[in-house]
DRENVOPA-158435 format. One line per 8 residues: number of its first residue (from 1); their letters; for each residue x, y, z of C-alpha. Coordinates in Angstrom, 1 decimal. Example, Ala and Ser with C-alpha at 12.3 -4.5 7.8 and 13.67 -1.06 7.14 Angstrom:
1	AS	12.3:-4.5:7.8  13.7:-1.1:7.1
# end
This chain:
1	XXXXXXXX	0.0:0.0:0.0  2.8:2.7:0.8  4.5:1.7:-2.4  1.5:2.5:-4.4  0.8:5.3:-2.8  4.0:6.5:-3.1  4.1:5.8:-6.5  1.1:7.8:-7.4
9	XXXXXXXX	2.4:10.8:-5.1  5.7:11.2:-7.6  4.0:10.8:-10.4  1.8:13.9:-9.2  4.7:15.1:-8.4  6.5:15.1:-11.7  3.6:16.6:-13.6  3.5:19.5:-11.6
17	XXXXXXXX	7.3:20.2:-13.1  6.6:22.7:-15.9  8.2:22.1:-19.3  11.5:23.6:-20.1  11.0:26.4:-22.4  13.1:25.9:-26.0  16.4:27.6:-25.6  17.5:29.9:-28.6
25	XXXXXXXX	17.7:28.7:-31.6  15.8:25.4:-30.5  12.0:24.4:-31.4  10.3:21.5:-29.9  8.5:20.8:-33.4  8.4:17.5:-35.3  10.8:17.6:-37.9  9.5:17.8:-41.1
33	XXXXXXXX	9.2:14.7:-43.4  10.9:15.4:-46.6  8.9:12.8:-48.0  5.1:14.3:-47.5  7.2:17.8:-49.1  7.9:15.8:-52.2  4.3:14.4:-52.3  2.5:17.8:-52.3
41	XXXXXXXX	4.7:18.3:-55.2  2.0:16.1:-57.3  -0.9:18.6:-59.1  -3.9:17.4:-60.9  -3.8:19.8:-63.0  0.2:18.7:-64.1  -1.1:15.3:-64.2  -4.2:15.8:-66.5
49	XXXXXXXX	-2.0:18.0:-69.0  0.5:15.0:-69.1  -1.8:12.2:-70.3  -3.4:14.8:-72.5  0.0:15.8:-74.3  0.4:11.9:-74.6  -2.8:11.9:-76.6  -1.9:14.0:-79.5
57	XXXXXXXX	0.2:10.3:-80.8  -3.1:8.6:-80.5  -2.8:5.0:-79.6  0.9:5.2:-80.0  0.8:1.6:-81.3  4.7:-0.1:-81.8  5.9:0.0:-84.8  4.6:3.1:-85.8
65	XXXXXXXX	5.5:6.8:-86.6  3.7:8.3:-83.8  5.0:5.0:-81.5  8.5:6.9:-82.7  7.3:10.1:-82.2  5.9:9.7:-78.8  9.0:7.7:-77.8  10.9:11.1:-78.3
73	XXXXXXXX	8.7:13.0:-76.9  9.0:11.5:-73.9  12.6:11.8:-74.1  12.7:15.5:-74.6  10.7:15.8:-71.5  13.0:13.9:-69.1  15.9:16.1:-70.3  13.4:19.1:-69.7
81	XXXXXXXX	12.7:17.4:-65.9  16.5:17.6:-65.3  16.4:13.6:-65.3  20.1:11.9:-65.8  21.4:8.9:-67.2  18.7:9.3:-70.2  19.3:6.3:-72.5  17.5:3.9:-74.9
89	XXXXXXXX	16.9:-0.2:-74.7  17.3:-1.2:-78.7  15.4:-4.6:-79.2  14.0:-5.8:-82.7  10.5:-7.5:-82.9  8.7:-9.4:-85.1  4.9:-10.7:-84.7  5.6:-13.6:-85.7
97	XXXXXXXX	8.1:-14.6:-82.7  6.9:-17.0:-80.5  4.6:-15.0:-77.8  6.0:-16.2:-74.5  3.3:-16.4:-71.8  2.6:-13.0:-69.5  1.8:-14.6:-66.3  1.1:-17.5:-64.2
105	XXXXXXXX	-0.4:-21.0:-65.0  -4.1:-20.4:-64.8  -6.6:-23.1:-64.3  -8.6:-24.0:-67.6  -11.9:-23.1:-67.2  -13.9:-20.2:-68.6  -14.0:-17.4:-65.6  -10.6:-18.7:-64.5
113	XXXXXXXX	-9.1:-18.3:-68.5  -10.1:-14.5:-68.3  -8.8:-13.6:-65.1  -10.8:-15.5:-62.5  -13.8:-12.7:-62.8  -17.7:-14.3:-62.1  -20.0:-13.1:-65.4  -23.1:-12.2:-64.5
121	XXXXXXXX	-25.3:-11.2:-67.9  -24.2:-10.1:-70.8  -20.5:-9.1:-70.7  -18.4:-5.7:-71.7  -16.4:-6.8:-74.8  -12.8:-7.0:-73.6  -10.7:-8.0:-76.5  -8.7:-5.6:-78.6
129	XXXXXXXX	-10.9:-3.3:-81.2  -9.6:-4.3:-84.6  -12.2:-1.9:-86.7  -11.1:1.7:-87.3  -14.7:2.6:-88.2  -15.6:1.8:-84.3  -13.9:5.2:-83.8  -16.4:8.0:-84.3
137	XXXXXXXX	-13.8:11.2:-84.6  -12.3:11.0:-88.0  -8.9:12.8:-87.1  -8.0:10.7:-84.4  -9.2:8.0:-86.9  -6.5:8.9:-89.5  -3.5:9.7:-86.6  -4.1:6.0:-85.9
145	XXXXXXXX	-4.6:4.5:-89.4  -0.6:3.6:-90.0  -0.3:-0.1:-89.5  2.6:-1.5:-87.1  5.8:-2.7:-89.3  8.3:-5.2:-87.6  11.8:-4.7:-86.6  13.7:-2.1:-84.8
153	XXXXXXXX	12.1:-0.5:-81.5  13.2:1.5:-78.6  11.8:2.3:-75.4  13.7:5.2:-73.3  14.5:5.5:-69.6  16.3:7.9:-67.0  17.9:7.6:-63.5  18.1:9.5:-60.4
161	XXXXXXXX	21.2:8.7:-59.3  21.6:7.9:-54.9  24.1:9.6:-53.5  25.5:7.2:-50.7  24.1:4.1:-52.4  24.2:4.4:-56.3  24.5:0.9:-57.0  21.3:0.0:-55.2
169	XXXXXXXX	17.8:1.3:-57.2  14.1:0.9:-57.3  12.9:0.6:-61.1  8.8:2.7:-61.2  7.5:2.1:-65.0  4.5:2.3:-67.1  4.3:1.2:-71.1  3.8:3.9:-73.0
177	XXXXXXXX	2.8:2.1:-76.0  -1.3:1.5:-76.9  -4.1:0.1:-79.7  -7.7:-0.1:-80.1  -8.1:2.8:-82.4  -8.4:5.6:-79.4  -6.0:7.5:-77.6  -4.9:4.9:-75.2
185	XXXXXXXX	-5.3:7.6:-72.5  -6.1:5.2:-69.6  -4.1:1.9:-71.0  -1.3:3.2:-70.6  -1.3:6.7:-71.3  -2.4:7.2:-67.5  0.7:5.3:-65.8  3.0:6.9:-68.3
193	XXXXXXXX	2.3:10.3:-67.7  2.5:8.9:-63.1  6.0:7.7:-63.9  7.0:11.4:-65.8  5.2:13.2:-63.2  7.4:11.4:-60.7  10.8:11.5:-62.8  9.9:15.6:-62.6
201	XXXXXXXX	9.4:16.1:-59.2  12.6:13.4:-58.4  15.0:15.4:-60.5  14.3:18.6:-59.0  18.2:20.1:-57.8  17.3:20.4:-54.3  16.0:17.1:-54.3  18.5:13.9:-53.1
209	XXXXXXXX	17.8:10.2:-52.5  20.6:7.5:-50.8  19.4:4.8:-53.7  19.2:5.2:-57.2  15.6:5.5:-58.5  15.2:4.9:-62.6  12.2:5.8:-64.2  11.2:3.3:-67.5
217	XXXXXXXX	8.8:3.9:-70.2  8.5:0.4:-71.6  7.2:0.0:-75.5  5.6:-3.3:-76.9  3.4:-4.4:-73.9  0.5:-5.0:-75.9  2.1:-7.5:-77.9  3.5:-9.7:-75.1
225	XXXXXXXX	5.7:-7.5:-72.9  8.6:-6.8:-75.1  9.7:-4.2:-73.9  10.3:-5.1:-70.5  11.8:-8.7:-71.4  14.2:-7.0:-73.6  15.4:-4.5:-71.0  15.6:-7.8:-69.0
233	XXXXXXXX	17.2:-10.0:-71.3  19.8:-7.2:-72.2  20.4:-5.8:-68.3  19.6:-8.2:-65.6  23.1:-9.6:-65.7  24.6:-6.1:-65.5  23.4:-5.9:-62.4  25.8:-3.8:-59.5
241	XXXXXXXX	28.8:-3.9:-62.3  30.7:-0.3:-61.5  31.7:1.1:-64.8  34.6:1.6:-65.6  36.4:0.2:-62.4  36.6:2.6:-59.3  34.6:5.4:-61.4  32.2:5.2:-59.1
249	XXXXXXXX	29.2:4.7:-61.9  26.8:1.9:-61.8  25.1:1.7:-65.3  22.7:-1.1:-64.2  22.6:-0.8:-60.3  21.5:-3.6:-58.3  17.6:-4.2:-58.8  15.6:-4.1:-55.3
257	XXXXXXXX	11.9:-3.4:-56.7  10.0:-3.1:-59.9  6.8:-1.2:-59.4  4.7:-1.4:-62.3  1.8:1.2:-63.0  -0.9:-0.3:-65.7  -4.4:1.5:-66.3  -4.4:4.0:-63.0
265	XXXXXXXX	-8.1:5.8:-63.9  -11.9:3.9:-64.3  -13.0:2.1:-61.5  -17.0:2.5:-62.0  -17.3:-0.7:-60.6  -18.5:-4.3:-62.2  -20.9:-3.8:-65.3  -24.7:-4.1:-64.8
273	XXXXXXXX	-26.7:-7.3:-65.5  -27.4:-5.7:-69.0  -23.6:-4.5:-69.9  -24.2:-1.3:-68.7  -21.4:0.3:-66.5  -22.6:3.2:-64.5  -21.3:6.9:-65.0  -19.9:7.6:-62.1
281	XXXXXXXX	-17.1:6.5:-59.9  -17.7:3.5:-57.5  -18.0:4.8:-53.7  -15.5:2.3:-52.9  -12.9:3.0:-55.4  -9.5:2.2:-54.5  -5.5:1.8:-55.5  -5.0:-1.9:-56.2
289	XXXXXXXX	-1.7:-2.7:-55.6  -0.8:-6.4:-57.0  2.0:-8.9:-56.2  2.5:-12.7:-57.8  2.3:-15.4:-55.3  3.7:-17.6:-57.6  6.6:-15.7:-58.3  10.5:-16.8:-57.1
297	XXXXXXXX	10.2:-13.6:-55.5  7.2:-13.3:-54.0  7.7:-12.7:-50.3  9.8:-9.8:-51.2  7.5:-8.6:-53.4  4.5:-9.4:-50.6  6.5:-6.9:-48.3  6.9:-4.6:-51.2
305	XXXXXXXX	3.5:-4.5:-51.5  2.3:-3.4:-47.6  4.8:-0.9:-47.8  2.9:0.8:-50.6  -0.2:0.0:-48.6  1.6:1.8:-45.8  2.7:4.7:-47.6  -0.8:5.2:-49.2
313	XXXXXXXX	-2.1:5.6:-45.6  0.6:8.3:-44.7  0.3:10.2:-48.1  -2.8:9.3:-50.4  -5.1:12.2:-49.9  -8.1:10.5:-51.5  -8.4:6.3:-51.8  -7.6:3.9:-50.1
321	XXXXXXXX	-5.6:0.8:-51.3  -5.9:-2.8:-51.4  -3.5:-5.2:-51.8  -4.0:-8.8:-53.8  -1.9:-11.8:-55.0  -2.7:-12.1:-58.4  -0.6:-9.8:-60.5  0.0:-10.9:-64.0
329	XXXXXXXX	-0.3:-9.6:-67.7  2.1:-6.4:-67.2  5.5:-5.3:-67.6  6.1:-6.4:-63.7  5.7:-10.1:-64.8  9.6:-10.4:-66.4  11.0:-8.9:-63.1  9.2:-10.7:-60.9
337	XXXXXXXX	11.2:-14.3:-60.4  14.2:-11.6:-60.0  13.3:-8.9:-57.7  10.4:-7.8:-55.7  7.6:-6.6:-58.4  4.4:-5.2:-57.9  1.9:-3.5:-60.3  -0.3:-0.5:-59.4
345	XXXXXXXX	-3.7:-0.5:-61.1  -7.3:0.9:-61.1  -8.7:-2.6:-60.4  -7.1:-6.3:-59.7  -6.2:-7.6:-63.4  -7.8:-10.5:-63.9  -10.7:-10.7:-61.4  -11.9:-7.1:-62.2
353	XXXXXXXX	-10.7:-6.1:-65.3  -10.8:-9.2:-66.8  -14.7:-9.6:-66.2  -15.5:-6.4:-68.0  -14.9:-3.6:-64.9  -13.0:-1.0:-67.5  -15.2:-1.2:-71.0  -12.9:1.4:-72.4
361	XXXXXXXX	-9.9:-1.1:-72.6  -8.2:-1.7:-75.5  -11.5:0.3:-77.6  -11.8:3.7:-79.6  -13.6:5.2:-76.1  -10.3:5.1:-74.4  -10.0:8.7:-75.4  -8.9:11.5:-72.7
369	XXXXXXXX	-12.5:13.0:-73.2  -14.1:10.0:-71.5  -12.5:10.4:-67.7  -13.7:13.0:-65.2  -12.1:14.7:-62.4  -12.8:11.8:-60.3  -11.2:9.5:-62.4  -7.6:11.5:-63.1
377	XXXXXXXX	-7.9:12.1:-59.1  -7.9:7.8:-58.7  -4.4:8.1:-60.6  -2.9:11.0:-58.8  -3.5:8.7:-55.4  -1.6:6.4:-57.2  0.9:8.4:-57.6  0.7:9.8:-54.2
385	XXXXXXXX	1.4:6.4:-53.4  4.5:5.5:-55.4  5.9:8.7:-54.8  5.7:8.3:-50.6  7.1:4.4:-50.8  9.7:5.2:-53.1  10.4:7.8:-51.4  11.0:6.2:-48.2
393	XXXXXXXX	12.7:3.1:-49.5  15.0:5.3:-51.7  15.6:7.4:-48.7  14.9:11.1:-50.0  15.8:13.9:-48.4  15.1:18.1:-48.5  17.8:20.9:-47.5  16.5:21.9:-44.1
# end
């Protein structure tokens, strides 16, 4: 009894101590998180005038002039961002190549076969438009009428280089590449324009991260992600190599994470027992971030993945995420047996999308036009998202 009430007598006695006032110079606030400062870097308005700029190359289908164009484009804006280490993955590709599968087994059975989705009435078409006269503006009809041609391609990236570990890096990419006669402003033109957005506020001058970040625009994943398996085939065994000797350069730094960003915009929800998708945004519209739980690499890429969860809680100032096990059919799926990957999306890939959730993929309505505020806001969360993990992981800082 005279312990506890002694006990309770100091600890009466120690409140009553007042605070010690800050000295000069001191403060007794938090400090600041570099990381949320990088975040409010991200505007809408930045964000929708990116994917729209993308739009004037239409679908920006490979093996095309406006694939070529768009491919500079890109390029020209990087060096504008301040971006380093610009350079170009040269592959060659030819449709008749054998198309080497895009994800994990899948059981053979109708639902499973598309993605695992339950069909409920008449299903949303959700194969690739073919028919130029499906798309209603004849302008945008014309920019798109030049067929692909095999052979050469190139898909461009850049680097922000670490500055106490530049041989370490996190790889964030998007395809920038489309079909189906429209603008391909949602598939992919909205995860290109997240990775640019994200490659501008990362090269800033007064901006510095301990790992190496790069920041890849991947052509040829609608025909069977090319582009990323030639970037793989060509760097994966470059991997932590300083060149030349005691220079201090890492061309390839050491992989650690490949975040993927496919389709960041329409999440209406499923389609009505007619077809019919509603107008508006789903109340419970959210970031889907995916990892493969089949991969070689998928408890690292499992841990990847609640870190994003994590950093959408700190710095997403809309939606929520979710995170599933089912990633497949993007430019994450050559990475993933190698390094931690994980894909970013509006909806999960094959249960959602697959059953007809996005009716604008891979058709002439995927035009920039079709999306609302609501919709562009979905993929700045995304970004939001990205930007606070890879921040953290990448360790970025601000001058005090």
């Amino acid at each position: 009894m005279f312990r506890h009430t002694a006990a309770i007598a100091l600890v009466i006695a120690l409140a009553a101590i007042p605070a010690r006032a800050p000295a000069a110079g001191e403060t007794d606030a938090k400090p600041a998180d570099p990381v949320k400062a990088l975040v409010g870097r991200l505007d809408l308005e930045r964000y929708k005038a990116t994917i729209k700029a993308l739009t004037q190359f239409g679908d920006r289908r490979q093996g095309t002039d406006r694939n070529r164009a768009a491919v500079d484009w890109i390029e020209a804006q990087l060096k504008r961002y301040g971006c380093s280490d610009i350079s170009r993955v040269k592959y060659t590709y030819f449709p008749t190549e054998a198309r080497r599968p895009s994800g994990p087994p899948i059981a053979q059975n109708p639902d499973a076969a598309a993605g695992g989705g339950r069909y409920r009435g008449k299903r949303t078409q959700t194969g690739v438009n073919v028919d130029s006269m499906l798309q209603p503006d004849p302008k945008l009809r014309a920019l798109n009428a030049q067929p692909s041609e095999p052979g050469e391609r190139e898909e461009v990236y850049c680097t922000k280089i670490g500055t106490t570990h530049p041989d370490e890096m996190y790889i964030v990419g998007a395809h920038m590449d489309g079909h189906g006669w429209g603008e391909a402003a949602n598939d992919d033109g909205s995860g290109t324009a997240l990775v640019m957005e994200l490659a501008r506020i990362m090269s800033a001058p007064d901006v510095k991260t301990e790992r190496s970040i790069r920041f890849a625009l991947w052509n040829n994943e609608e025909t069977g992600l090319n582009g990323a398996r030639a970037y793989v085939d060509q760097r994966a065994s470059l991997q932590g190599k300083e060149e030349p000797p005691g220079s201090g350069r890492y061309p390839e730094p050491r992989w650690l994470g490949m975040i993927q960003h496919d389709m960041m915009l329409f999440d209406h929800g499923m389609p009505r027992a007619d077809g019919t998708m509603s107008p508006e945004q789903r109340p419970e519209a959210d970031v889907n971030i995916e990892f493969q739980s089949l991969a070689k690499a998928a408890e690292g890429a499992q841990k990847l993945a609640w870190a994003f969860y994590t950093a959408n809680e700190a710095y997403a100032t809309d939606y929520p995420a979710a995170v599933g096990p089912h990633m497949t059919n993007t430019d994450s799926t050559p990475f993933m047996d190698l390094v931690p990957a994980i894909s970013l999306r509006e909806n999960e890939r094959g249960r959602e999308i697959g059953a007809g959730w996005d009716p604008q993929w891979h058709q002439p309505s995927d035009v920039y036009a079709t999306y609302n505020d609501a919709d562009f806001r979905l993929g700045l969360n995304a970004a939001q998202t990205t930007l606070g993990a890879v921040g953290r992981l990448a360790g970025a800082t601000l001058p005090r």
